[in-house]
N, C-alpha and C positions, 0 to 999 in steps of 0.2 A: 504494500500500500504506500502511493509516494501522494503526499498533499502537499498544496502550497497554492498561494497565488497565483494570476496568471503570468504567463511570462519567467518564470522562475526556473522552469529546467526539466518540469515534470514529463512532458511528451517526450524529450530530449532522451532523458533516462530510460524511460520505456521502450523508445525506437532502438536504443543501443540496447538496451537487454537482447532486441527481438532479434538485432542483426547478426551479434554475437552470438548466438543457437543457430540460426541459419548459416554463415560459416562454420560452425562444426557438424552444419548436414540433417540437423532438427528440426522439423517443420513448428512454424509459428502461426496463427493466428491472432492477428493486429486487428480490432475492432472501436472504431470511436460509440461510446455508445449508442447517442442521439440516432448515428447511422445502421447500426443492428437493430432499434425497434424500429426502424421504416422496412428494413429489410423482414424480418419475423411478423407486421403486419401484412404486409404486401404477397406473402407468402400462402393468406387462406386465398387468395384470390387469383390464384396461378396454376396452369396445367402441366407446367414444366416440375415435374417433380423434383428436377435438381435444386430446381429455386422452390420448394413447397418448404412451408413452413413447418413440418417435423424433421426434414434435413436439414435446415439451417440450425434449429435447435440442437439438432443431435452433435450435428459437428460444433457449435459453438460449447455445448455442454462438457465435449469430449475431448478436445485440443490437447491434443500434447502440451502444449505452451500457450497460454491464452493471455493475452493484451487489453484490457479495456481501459479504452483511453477519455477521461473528462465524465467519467461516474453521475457528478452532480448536474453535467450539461444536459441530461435529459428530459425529456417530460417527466413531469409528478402526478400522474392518472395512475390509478390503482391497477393497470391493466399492466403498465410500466413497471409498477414496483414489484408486483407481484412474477413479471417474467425475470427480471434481475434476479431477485430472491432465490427463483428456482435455479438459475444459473448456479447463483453462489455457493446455494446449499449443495447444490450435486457437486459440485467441482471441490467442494468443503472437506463432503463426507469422503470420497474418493481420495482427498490429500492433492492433486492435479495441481501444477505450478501455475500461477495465476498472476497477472501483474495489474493493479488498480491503479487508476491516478483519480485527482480527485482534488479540484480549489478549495471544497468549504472544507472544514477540521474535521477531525469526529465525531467532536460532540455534535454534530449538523445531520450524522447521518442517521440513515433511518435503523434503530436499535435491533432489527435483523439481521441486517445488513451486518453492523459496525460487530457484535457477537464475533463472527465470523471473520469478518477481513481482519479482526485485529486481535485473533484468540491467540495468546503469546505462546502456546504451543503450537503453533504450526505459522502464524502470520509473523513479518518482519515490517515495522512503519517508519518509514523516511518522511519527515518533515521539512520543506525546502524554504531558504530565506523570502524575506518581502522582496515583490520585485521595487526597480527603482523608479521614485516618484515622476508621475506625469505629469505633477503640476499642476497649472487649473484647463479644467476644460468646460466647453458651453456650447449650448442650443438652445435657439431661441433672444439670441440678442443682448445678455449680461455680461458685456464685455470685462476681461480682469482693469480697465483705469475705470468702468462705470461702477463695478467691485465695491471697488474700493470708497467710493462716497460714502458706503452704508456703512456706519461703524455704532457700535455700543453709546461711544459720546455723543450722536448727533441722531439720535431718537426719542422722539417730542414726548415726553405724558403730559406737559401740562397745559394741554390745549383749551382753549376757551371755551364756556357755554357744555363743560362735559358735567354727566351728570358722574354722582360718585360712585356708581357699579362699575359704571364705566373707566373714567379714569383709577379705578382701581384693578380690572383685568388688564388697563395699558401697562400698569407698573408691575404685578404680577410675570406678564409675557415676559418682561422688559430681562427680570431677574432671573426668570425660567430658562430664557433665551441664554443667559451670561454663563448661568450653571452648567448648561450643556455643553457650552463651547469649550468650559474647563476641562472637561471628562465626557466628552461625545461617545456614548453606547446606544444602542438599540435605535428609537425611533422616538422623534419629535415631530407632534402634529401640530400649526398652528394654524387655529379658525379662525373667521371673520370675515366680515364684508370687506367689497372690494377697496382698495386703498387706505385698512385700517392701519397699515406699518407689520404685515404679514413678513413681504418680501424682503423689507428694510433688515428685522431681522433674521431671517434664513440666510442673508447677504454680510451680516457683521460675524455669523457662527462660520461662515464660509470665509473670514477674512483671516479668521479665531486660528482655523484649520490650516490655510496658507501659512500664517507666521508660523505655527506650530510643526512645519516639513512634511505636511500632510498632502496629498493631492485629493483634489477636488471635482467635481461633477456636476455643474449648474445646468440644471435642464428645465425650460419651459415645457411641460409634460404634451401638450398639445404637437409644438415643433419638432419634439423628441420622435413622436412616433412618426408622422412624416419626414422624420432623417432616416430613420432606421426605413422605413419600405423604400427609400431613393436607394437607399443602401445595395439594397439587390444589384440593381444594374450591374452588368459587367464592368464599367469603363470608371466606376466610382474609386476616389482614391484611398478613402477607407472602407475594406467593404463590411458586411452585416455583421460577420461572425465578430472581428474586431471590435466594432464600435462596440456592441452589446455587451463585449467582456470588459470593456472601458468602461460601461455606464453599468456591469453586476460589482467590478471588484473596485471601483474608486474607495481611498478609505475613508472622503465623506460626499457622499450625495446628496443634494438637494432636487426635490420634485416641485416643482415651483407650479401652481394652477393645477393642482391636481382636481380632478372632476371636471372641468372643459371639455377634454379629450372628445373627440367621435367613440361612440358608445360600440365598436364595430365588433364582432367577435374577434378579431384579428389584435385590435387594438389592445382589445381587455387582457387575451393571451399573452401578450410581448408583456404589458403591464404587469399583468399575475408575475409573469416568469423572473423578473426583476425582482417584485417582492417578495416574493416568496423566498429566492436565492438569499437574499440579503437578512430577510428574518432568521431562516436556518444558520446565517453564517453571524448573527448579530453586529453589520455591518450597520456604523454610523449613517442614518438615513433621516432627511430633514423635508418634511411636504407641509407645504402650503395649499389652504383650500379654502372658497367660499362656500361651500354646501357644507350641511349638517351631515352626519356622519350618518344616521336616517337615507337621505339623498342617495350617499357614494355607496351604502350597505343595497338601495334599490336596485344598481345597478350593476355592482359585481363583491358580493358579499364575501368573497373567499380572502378579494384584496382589505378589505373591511377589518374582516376577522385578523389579520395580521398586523394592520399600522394602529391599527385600535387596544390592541394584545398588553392589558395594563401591566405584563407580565416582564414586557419586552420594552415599554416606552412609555409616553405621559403626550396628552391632550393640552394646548393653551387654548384657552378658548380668549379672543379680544372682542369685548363688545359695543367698543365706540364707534361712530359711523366714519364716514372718509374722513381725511383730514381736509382737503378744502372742499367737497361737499356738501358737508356736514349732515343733516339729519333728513337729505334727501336720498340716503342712502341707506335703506329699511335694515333692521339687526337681521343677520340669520336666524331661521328657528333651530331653538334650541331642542326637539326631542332627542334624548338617546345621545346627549352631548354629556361628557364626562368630562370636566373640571379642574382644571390642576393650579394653583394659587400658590 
């Protein structure tokens, strides 16, 4: 089992495991995961029985030498876990040499799994260094000099004409925001109508994270995902697979407008698969939204159930209206909004 970040060495070590057996004449079987279950679905639906999906199982089960490359890169449908599973467990109970790679740790993985890939009687786990910092990166238009405006000193509470609930969730966020930026774990949601000083702070925690040799990941969650589908093209200069591992492993992400998005299955997909990565791996994760939590749970609950997870992060809710608006800018409703002060 070799884990680490992206970029760190993991496929690297695996391809030389696999090359090293095939020059001394031992047949290997190299599989990226994500690519064996396209292959193992595609398999009920074929007459070619060499490609039928009890032969691919068999030989993936059987391999002399078996490779599975980016573990975690998979789908998380129980159709997925449960074909892996049987993978592991045959190949487990048989002793068959096995080589796993895999970004998030192990406390990430699914406890079937992790039993087995890392049972110290029979499994060996390499851990590989961080890779090295990207820096800041953006979609969506928050340039690192516009970045930089937002900072902890130059965010208003004492706005005029605020009633005091209000001006006391601006100062609440204010503190919430600063405490995170100290020790950024898990996830930070902050609520509120449009222009209440959401992004102001998700932009100073992000500034927090730069001084701090952290790279970062400012995504307008709308633009996000229309980068990521331009991304397919052949002729793009970063294509899918990249970006994506940029915006799962930055070590702190912001979701900026989260709930705008097109509602599309496609979209909701790409978005799940981000959060969910980053929950499992309890990777510094910062969204901004004007819907209630109500809203975002209507429309795809799985992501809901994760950034909401009191287990894993903390809710700001701010309930002033815009800053130069003012109170023509209606409060969000609060059903099923959790609190944090």
């Amino acid at each position: 089992m070799i884990t680490g970040p992206s970029g760190t060495g993991k496929t690297h070590l695996a391809a030389a495991i696999a090359n090293h057996r095939i020059e001394l004449g031992h047949p290997v079987l190299f599989m990226v995961v994500a690519d064996l279950l396209d292959h193992l679905r595609a398999g009920y639906d074929t007459d070619d029985e060499d490609l039928s999906f009890n032969r691919i199982f068999e030989q993936v089960r059987n391999a002399p030498l078996l490779v599975l490359d980016d573990l975690d890169g998979a789908s998380g449908t129980p159709w997925a876990r449960e074909k892996l599973l049987q993978v592991v467990n045959h190949r487990f109970n048989l002793a068959l040499p096995t080589v796993v790679t895999a970004a998030a740790p192990p406390s990430a993985l699914d406890p079937r799994l992790a039993t087995r890939l890392l049972d110290p009687a029979l499994a060996r786990h390499l851990t590989l260094g961080r890779a090295a910092s990207a820096g800041y990166l953006e979609v969506g238009g928050m340039s690192r000099e516009r970045l930089a405006g937002f900072q902890f000193r130059n965010f208003e509470t004492r706005i005029p004409g605020l009633r005091d609930e209000e001006r006391a969730s601006l100062a609440a966020a204010l503190e919430g925001a600063r405490r995170y930026a100290e020790e950024p774990r898990g996830w930070l949601v902050l609520q509120g109508p449009n222009g209440c000083g959401k992004t102001h702070l998700a932009c100073a925690i992000a500034n927090r994270a730069l001084e701090h040799g952290r790279s970062v990941f400012f995504a307008v969650v709308p633009d996000l995902l229309d980068y990521l589908r331009a991304s397919f093209a052949p002729d793009r200069e970063t294509p899918y697979d990249e970006l994506f591992e940029r915006v799962r492993n930055a070590d702190l992400l912001v979701l900026d407008d989260f709930g705008a998005q097109a509602a599309t299955p496609w979209a909701q997909e790409k978005l799940y698969q981000v959060v969910n990565y980053r929950h499992l791996s309890s990777l510094p994760t910062v969204v901004t939204t004007d819907r209630s939590l109500d809203e975002l749970q209507a429309v795809n609950p799985r992501i809901v159930a994760r950034i909401a997870d009191p287990r894993a992060g903390a809710t700001l809710v701010i309930l002033a209206p815009h800053y130069h608006l003012g109170r023509s800018a209606p409060p969000p409703p609060q059903r099923g909004i959790r609190r944090t002060h």
